[in-house]
Wavefront OBJ file of the C-alpha trace (Angstrom):
o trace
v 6.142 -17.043 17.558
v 5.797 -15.419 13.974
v 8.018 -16.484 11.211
v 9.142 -13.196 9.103
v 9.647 -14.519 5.599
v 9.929 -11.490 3.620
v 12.187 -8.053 4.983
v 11.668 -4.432 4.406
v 13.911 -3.154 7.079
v 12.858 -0.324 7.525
v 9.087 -0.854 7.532
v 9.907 -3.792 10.666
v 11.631 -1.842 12.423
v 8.888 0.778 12.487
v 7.042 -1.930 13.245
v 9.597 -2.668 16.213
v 9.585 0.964 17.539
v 5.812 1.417 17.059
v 5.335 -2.189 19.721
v 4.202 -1.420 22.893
v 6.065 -4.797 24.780
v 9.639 -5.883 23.483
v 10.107 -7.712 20.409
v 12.180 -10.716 20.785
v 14.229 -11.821 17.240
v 15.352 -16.343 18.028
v 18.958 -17.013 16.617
v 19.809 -20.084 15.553
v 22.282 -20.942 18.215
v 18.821 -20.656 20.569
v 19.557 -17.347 21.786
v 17.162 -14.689 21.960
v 17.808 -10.999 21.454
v 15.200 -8.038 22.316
v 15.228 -5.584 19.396
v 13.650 -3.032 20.898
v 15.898 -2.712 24.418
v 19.412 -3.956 22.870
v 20.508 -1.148 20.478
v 23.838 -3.667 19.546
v 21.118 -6.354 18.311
v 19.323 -3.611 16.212
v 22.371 -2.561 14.912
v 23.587 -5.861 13.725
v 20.125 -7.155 12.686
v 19.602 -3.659 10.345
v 23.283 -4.778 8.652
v 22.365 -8.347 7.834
v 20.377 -10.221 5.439
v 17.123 -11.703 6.470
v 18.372 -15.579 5.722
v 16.546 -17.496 2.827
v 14.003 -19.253 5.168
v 12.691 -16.703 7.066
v 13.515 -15.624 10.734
v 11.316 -16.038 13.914
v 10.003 -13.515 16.145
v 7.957 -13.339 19.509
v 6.537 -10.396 21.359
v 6.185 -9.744 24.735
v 2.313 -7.667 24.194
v -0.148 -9.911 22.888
v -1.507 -6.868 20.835
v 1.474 -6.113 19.096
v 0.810 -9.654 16.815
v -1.550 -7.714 14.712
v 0.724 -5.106 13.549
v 3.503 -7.699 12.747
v 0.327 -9.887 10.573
v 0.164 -6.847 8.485
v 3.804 -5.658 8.165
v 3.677 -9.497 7.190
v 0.554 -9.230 5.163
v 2.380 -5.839 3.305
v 5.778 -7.169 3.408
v 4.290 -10.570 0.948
v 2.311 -8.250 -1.387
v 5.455 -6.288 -2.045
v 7.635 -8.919 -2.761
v 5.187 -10.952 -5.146
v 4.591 -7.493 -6.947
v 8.329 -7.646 -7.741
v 8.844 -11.002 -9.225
l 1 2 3 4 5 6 7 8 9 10 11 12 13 14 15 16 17 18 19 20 21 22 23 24 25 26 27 28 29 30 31 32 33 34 35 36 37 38 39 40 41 42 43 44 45 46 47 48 49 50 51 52 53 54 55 56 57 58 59 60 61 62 63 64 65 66 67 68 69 70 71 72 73 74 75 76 77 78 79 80 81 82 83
């Protein structure tokens, strides 16, 4: 499981589309919603804000980690830049 702290939208979900497995985003209420096969869940995730500690994430493709660790890697970088 990855924890997403920081959110550029639209860079994770190129990240999302560019996965080869399915990327699974955990709710708080323990549900789990695939954001690459539930266009609803994509929908609703691209309208809300990423909440102050982070979100988790899983994917089904073990080589689909790396491209999250840079999104990640990018995503820190970016923010840090604009404080």
């Amino acid at each position: 499981m990855l924890r997403i702290q920081y959110l550029d939208k639209d860079r994770f979900m190129q990240q999302v589309a560019a996965s080869r497995g399915s990327v699974l985003l955990h709710l708080a209420n323990g549900e789990t919603c695939d954001l690459k096969k539930n266009s609803a869940a994509t929908e609703l995730f691209q309208m809300m804000d990423a909440p102050s500690k982070g979100f988790d994430i899983s994917v089904t493709d073990p080589a689909d980690v790396t491209g999250f660790l840079h999104y990640m890697l990018e995503a820190g970088r970016r923010e840090r830049a604009a404080c």
